[in-house]
C-alpha positions as CSV (number, residue, x, y, z in Angstrom):
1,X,0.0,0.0,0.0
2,X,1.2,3.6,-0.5
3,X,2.3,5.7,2.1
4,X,0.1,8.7,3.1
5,X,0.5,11.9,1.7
6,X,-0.6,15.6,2.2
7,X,-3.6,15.1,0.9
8,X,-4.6,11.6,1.9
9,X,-3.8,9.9,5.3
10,X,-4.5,6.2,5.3
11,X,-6.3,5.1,8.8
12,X,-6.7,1.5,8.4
13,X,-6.7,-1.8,5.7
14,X,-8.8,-4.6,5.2
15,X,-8.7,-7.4,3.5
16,X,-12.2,-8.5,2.9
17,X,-11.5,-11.2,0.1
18,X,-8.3,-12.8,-0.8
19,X,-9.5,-15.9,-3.3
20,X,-9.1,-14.9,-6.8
21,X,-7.8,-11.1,-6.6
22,X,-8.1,-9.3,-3.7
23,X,-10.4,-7.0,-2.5
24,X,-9.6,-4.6,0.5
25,X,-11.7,-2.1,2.5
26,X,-9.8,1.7,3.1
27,X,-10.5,3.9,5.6
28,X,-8.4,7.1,5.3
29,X,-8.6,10.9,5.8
30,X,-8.7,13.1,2.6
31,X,-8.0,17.1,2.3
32,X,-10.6,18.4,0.4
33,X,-9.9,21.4,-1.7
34,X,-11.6,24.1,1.1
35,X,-8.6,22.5,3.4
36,X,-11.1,20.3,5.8
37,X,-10.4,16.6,6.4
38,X,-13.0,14.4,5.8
39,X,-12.7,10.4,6.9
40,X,-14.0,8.3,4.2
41,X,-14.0,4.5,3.5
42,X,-14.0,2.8,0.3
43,X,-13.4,-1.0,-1.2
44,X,-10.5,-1.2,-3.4
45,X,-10.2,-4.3,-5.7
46,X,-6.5,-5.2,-6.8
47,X,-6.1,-7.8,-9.7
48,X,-2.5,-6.2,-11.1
49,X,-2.0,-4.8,-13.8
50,X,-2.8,-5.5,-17.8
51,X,-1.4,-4.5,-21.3
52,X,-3.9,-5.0,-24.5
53,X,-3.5,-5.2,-28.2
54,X,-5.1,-4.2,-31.2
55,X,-4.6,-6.4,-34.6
56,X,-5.1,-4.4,-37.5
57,X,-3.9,-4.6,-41.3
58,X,-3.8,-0.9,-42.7
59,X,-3.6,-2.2,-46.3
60,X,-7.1,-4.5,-45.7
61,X,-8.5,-2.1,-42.7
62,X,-8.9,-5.1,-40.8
63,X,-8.9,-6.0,-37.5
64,X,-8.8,-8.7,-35.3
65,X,-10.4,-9.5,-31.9
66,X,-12.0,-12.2,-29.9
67,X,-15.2,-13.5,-28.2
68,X,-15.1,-14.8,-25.1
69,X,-17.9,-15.3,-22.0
70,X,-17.6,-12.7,-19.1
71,X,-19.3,-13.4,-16.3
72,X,-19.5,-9.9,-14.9
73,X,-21.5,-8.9,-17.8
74,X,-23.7,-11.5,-18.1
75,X,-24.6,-10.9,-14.2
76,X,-24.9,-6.9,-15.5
77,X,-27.3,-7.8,-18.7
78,X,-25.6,-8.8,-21.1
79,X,-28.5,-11.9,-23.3
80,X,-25.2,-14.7,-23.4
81,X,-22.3,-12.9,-21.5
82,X,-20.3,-13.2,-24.7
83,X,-18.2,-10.2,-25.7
84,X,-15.7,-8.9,-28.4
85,X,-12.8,-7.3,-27.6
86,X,-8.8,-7.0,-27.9
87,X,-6.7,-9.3,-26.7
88,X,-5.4,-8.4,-23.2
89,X,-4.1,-9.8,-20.2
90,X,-2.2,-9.2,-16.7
91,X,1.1,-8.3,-16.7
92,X,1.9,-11.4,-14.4
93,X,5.5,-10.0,-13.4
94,X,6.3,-9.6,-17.3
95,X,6.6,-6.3,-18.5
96,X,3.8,-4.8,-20.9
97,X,5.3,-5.3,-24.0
98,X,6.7,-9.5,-22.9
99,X,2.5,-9.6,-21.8
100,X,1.2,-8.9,-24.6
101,X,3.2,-10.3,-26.9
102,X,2.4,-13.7,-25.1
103,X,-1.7,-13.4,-24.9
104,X,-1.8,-12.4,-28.3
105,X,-0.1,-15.5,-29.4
106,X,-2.3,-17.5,-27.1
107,X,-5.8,-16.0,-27.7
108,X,-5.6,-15.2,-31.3
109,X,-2.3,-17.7,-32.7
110,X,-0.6,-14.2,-33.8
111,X,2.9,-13.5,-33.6
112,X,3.3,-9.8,-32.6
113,X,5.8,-8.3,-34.9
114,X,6.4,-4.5,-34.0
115,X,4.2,-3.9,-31.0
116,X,4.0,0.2,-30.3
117,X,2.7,1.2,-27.1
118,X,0.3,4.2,-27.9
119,X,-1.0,5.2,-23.7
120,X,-2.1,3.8,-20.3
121,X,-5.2,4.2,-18.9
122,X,-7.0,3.7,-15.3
123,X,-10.1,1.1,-16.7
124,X,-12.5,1.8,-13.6
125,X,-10.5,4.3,-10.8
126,X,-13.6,4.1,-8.4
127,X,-12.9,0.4,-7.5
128,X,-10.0,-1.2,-9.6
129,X,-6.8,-0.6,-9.3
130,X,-5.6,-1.6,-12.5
131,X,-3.7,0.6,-15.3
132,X,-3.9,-1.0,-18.5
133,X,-1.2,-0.8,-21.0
134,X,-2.8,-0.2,-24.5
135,X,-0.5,-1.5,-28.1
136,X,-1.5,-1.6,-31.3
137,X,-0.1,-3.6,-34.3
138,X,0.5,-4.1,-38.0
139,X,-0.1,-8.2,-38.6
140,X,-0.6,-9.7,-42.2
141,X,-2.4,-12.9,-42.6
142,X,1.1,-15.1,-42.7
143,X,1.7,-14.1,-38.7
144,X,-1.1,-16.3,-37.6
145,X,1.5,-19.2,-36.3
146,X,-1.4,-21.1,-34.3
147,X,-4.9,-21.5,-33.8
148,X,-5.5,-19.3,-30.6
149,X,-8.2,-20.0,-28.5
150,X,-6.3,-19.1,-25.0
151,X,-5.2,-21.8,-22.8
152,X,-8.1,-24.0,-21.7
153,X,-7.1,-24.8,-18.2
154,X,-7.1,-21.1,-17.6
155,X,-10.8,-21.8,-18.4
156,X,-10.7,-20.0,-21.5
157,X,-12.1,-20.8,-24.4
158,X,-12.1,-17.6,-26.7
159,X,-13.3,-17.4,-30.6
160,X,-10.5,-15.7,-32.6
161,X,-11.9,-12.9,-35.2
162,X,-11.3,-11.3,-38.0
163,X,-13.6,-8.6,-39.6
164,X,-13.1,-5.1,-41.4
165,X,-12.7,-2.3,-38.8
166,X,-15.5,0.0,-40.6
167,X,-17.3,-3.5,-39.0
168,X,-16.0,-3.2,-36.1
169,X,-16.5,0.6,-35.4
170,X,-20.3,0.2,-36.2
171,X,-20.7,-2.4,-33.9
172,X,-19.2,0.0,-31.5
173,X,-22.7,2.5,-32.3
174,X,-24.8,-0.7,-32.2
175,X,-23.8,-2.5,-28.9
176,X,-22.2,-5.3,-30.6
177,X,-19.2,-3.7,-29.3
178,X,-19.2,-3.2,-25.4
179,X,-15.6,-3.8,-24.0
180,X,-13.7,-0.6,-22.8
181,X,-11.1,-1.5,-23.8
182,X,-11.8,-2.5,-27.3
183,X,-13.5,0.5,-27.9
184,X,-10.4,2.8,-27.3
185,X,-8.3,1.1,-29.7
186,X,-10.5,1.1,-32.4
187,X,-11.1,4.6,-32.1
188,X,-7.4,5.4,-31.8
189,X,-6.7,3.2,-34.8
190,X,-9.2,4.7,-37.1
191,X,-8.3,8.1,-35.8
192,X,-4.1,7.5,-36.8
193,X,-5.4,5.9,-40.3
194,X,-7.6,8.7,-41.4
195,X,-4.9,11.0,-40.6
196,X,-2.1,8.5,-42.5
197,X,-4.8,9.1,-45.2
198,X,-4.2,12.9,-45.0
């Protein structure tokens, strides 16, 4: 845990769940901008941090992403659970760039030739700590060295997908398209091909 601050003064930790990530409860004192300290307590889930990559072919404007069931959104609404999105995955004591080099090989069977990281981003700051790290990268058909699929007794059992990102982006205005994540990186990819485009 950090140390406190001038701003924030941490009172007391605990650990509420400790099974799959963990999950702690905060109390701490916070300076709030008119200089008063107010004691608040809030639930803080830590599952490390992630790195994710988009696919894309700028001479096809393709893309390529997976399907996979989520349980969190099934339990939030979504009909099957089932969404698209990038390949990602935690860091697991590997730097970023060593991460997602590695998930992208085992969820989609594509060798990552020139990953570029293009930012970082907090996914949900009110209750997760993770930063993600986002890459994007150039693949051609030939760098698909395996099936993909993920690593089944990680119980994952993902659908590799290929599909043009004009596709992709609609699905984005349609809800076929829910993931955070996903959504970021296609924007940023269209936005850094229509300017390539001039």
């Amino acid at each position: 845990m950090p140390a406190s601050t001038e701003q924030v003064k941490l009172q007391s930790v605990e650990v509420l769940s400790d099974h799959w990530y963990t999950l702690r409860k905060v109390t701490f004192d916070l300076r709030r901008r008119d200089g008063q300290w107010q004691t608040l307590s809030r639930e803080a889930y830590d599952r490390g941090n992630g790195a994710a990559l988009l696919l894309y072919d700028s001479r096809r404007r393709t893309v390529v992403l997976t399907r996979q069931f989520r349980l969190p959104a099934f339990l939030n609404g979504s009909a099957d659970g089932m969404l698209i999105e990038t390949c990602a995955g935690l860091l697991d004591g590997d730097d970023p760039e060593t991460c997602i080099r590695r998930e992208a090989e085992e969820e989609t069977g594509y060798r990552v030739r020139q990953p570029r990281k293009v930012f970082e981003a907090y996914m949900s700051p009110g209750s997760v700590t993770e930063k993600l790290h986002f890459f994007i990268a150039e693949y051609e058909p030939q760098d698909r060295i395996r099936t993909g699929g993920g690593l089944a007794h990680e119980g994952e059992d993902i659908e590799v997908i290929e599909m043009p990102l004009a596709e992709a982006l609609a699905g984005i205005g349609s809800g076929v398209i829910e993931d955070g994540k996903t959504v970021m990186l296609l924007q940023h990819v269209a936005l850094m091909l229509q300017e390539a485009a001039g």
